[in-house]
C-alpha positions in Angstrom: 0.0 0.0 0.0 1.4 3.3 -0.9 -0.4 5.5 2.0 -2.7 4.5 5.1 -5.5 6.4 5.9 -6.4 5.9 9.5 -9.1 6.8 12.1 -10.4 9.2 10.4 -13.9 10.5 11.2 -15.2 11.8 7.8 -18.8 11.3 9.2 -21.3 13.1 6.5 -18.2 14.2 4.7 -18.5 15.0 0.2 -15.7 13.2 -1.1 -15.9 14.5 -4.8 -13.9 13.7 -8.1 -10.8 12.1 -5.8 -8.6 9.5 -6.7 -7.1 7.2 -4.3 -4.2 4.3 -5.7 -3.0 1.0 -3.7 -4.5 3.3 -0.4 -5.4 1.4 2.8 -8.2 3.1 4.9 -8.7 1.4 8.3 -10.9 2.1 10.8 -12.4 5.0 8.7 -16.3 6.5 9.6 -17.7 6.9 6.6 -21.2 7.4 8.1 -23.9 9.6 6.2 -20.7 10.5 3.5 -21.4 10.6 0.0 -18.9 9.9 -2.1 -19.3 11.1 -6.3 -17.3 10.6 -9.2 -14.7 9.1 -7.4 -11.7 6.7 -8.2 -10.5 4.0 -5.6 -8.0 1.4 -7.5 -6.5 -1.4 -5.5 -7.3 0.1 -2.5 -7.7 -2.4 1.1 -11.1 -0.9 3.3 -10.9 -2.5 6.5 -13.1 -1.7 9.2 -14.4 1.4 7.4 -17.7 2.2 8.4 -20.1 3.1 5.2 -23.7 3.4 7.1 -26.0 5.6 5.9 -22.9 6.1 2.8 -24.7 7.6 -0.8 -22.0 6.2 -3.1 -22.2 7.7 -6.8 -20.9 6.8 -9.7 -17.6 6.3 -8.4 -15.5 3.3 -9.2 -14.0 1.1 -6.7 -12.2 -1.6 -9.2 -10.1 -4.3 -7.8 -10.8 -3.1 -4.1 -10.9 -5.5 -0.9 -13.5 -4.8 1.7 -12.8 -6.2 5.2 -14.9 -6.2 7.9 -17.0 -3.2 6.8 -20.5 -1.9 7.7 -23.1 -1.2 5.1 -26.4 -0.4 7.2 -28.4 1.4 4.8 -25.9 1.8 2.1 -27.1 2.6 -1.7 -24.5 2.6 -4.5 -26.0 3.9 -7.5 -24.0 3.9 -10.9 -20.9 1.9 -9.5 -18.1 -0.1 -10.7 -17.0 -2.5 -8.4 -15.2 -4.8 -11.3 -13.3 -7.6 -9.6 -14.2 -6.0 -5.9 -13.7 -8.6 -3.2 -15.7 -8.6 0.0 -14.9 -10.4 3.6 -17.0 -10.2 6.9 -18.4 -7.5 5.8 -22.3 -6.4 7.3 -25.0 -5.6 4.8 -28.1 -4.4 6.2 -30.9 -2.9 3.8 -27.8 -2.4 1.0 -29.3 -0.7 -2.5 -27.6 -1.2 -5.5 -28.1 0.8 -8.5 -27.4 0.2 -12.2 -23.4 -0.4 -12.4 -21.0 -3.0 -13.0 -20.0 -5.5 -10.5 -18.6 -7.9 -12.3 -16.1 -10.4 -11.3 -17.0 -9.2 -7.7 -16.8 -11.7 -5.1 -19.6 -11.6 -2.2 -18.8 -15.3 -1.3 -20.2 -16.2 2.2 -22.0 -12.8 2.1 -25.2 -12.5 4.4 -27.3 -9.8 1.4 -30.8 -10.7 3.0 -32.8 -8.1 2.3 -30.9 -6.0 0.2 -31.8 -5.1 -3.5 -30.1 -4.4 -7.1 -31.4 -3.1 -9.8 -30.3 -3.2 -13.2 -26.5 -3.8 -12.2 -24.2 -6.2 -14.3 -22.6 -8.8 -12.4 -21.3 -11.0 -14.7 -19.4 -13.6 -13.5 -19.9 -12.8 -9.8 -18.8 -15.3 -7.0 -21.9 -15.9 -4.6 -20.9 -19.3 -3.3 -22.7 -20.0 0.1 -24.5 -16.1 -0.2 -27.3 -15.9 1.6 -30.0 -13.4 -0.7 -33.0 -14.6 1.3 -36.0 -11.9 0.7 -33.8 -9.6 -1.4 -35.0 -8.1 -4.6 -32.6 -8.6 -7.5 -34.5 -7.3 -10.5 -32.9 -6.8 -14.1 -29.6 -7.7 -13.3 -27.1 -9.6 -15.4 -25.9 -12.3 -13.5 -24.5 -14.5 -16.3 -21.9 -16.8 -15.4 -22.2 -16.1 -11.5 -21.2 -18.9 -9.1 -24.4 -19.8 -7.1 -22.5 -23.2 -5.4 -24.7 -23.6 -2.3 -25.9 -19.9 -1.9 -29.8 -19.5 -0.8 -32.6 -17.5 -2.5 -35.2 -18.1 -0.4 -38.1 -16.2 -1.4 -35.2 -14.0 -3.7 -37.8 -12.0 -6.1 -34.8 -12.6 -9.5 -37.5 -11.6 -12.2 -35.7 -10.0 -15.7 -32.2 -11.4 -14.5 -30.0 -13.1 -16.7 -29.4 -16.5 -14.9 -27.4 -17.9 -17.6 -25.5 -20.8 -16.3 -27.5 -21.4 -13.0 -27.7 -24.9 -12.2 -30.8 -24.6 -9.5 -29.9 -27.9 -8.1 -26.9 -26.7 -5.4 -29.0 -23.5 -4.3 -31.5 -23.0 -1.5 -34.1 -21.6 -3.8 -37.5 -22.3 -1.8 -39.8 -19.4 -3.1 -37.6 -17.6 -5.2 -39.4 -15.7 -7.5 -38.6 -15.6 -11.3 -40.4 -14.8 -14.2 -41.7 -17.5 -17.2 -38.4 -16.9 -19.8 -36.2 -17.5 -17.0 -38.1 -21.0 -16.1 -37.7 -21.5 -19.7 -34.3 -21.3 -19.9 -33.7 -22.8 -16.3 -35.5 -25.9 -18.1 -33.3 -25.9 -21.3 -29.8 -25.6 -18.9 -31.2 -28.6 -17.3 -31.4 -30.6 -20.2 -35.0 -29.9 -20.5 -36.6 -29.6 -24.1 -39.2 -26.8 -24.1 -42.2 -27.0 -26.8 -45.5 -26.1 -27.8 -48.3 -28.7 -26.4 -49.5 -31.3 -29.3 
């Protein structure tokens, strides 16, 4: 890491247009800030606090997330491409439009939490929990669902391209009829008109 940021209280702080490079913030409140138009590459958030956080169209690519707290937290218009996140909290997260591609949320507790239009192609979600969240209009082609749950998940307009349902938790998850389509076809299923 090329410069530490540390115990800083930038509680309801603007953090606009900056630029942060290989930069560890640790034990940083974030509470109530908004960040826009911002750049973070390879930077290492560790106990950073982001409750309450408005994050806009700011980029955060190739960033580790340790430990943090997202109560309340809404990105909207982010790119999190190749993100990784451990131990992290999520309670009532937003996401908005973006790209989170190549993110990994493995082992991630996202109950409750919703996205909306964001591309997350090739996202790792093994053992996630999404129980009750709303995931609408994503793209979520190629994602690894290995033992993640999406108990009563609303996933309607999603791209579930290569979702084998058979090693998910998926009682009551809610998709739509050209999604059960193709869920039968990637199952080997032949789909046709009735004789």
């Amino acid at each position: 890491m090329s410069e530490l940021v540390e115990d800083e209280d930038w509680d309801g702080r603007t953090l606009a247009e900056e630029s942060h490079t290989a930069t560890e913030f640790r034990d940083v409140d974030l509470t109530d800030a908004v960040v826009s138009g911002s750049q973070f590459d390879g930077c290492v958030f560790l106990r950073v606090r982001f409750n309450g956080a408005r994050l806009r169209a700011s980029a955060f690519t190739g960033c580790v997330f340790i430990g943090c707290s997202f109560f309340d937290t809404e990105f909207d218009g982010c790119r999190l491409l190749g993100a990784a996140f451990d131990t992290c909290t999520f309670t009532t997260l937003r996401i908005t439009g973006g790209d989170w591609s190549l993110t990994s949320l493995a082992e991630c507790d996202l109950r409750r939490s919703s996205a909306q239009g964001v591309r997350m192609r090739e996202c790792d979600l093994t053992a996630a929990v999404l129980d009750d969240a709303v995931w609408r209009d994503c793209d979520l082609s190629g994602t690894s669902w290995t033992d993640a749950r999406v108990q009563g998940t609303d996933l309607r307009g999603c791209d579930l391209t290569g979702l084998d349902p058979r090693h998910l938790g998926r009682t009551g998850a809610l998709i739509d009829g050209t999604q059960a389509v193709a869920l039968a076809q990637e199952l080997g299923f032949e789909v046709g008109p009735e004789p």
